[in-house]
matplotlib code that plots the C-alpha trace (Angstrom):
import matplotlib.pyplot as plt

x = [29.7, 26.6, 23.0, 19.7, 17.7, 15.2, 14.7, 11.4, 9.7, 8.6, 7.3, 5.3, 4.7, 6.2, 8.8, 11.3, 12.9, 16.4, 19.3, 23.2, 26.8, 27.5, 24.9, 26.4, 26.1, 22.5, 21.3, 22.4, 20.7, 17.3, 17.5, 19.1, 16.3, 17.9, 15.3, 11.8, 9.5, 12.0, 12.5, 8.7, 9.8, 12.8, 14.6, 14.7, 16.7, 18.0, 15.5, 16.9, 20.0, 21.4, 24.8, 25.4, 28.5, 27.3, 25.0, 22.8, 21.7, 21.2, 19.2, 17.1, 16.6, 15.3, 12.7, 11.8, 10.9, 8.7, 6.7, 5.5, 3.4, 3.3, 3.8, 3.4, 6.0, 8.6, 8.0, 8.6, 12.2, 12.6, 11.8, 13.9, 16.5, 17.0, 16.3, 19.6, 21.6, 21.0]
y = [20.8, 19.4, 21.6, 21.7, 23.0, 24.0, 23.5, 24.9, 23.9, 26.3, 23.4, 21.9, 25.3, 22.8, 22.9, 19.8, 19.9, 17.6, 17.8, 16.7, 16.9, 17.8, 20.1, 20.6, 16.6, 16.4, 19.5, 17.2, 14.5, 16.1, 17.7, 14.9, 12.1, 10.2, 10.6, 9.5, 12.6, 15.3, 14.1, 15.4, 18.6, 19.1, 21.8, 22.7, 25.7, 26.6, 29.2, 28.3, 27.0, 26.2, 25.1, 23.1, 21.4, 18.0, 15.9, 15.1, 18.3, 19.1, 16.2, 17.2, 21.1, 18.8, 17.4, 20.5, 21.6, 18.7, 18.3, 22.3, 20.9, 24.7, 26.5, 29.8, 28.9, 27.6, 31.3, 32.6, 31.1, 31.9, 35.6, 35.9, 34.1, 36.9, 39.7, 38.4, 38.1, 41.9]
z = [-9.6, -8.9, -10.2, -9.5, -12.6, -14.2, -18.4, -20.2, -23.4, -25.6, -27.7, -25.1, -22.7, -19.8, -17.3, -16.4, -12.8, -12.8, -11.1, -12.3, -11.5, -15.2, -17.1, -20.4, -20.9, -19.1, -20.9, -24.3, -23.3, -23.0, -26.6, -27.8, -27.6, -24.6, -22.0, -23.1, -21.4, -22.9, -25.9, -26.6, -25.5, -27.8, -27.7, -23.8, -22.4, -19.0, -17.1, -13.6, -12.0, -8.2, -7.9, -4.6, -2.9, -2.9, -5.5, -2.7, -1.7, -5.7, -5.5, -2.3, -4.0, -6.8, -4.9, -2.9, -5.8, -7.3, -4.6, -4.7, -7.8, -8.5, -11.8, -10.0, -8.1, -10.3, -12.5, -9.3, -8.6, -12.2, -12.2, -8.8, -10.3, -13.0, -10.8, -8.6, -11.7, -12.4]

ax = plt.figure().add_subplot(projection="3d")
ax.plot(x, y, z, "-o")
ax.set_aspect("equal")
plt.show()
């Protein structure tokens, strides 16, 4: 299924926006070195996750999300993203 994430840093005190069709693998990559910006970042962990139907809506969520340019924001999905989990 394809994801739209979100990973955060406690190294760096960032977040990374992505999205994938398999997030086990992608999720690997990042703490594994293969992607130049994360691999600064090492280790990342899952805060936030969308599934979707399609790879290119993941992708659109993605972007939705990127251009927001908001920290606020992204803690915001985050917190409501655990509140809906409760």
């Amino acid at each position: 299924m394809p994801f739209a994430y979100i990973l955060y840093s406690v190294r760096l005190d960032k977040y990374y926006i992505g999205s994938c069709t398999n997030l086990e693998r992608r999720l690997y990559e990042h703490n594994s070195g293969h992607s130049k910006f994360t691999s600064l970042g090492v280790p990342w962990q899952v805060v936030y996750l969308e599934e979707f139907e399609v790879l290119l809506d993941a992708r659109r969520r993605e972007m939705q999300i990127k251009r927001m340019k908001s920290r606020r924001y992204i803690e915001d999905l985050i917190a409501k993203g655990r509140a809906s989990r409760l």
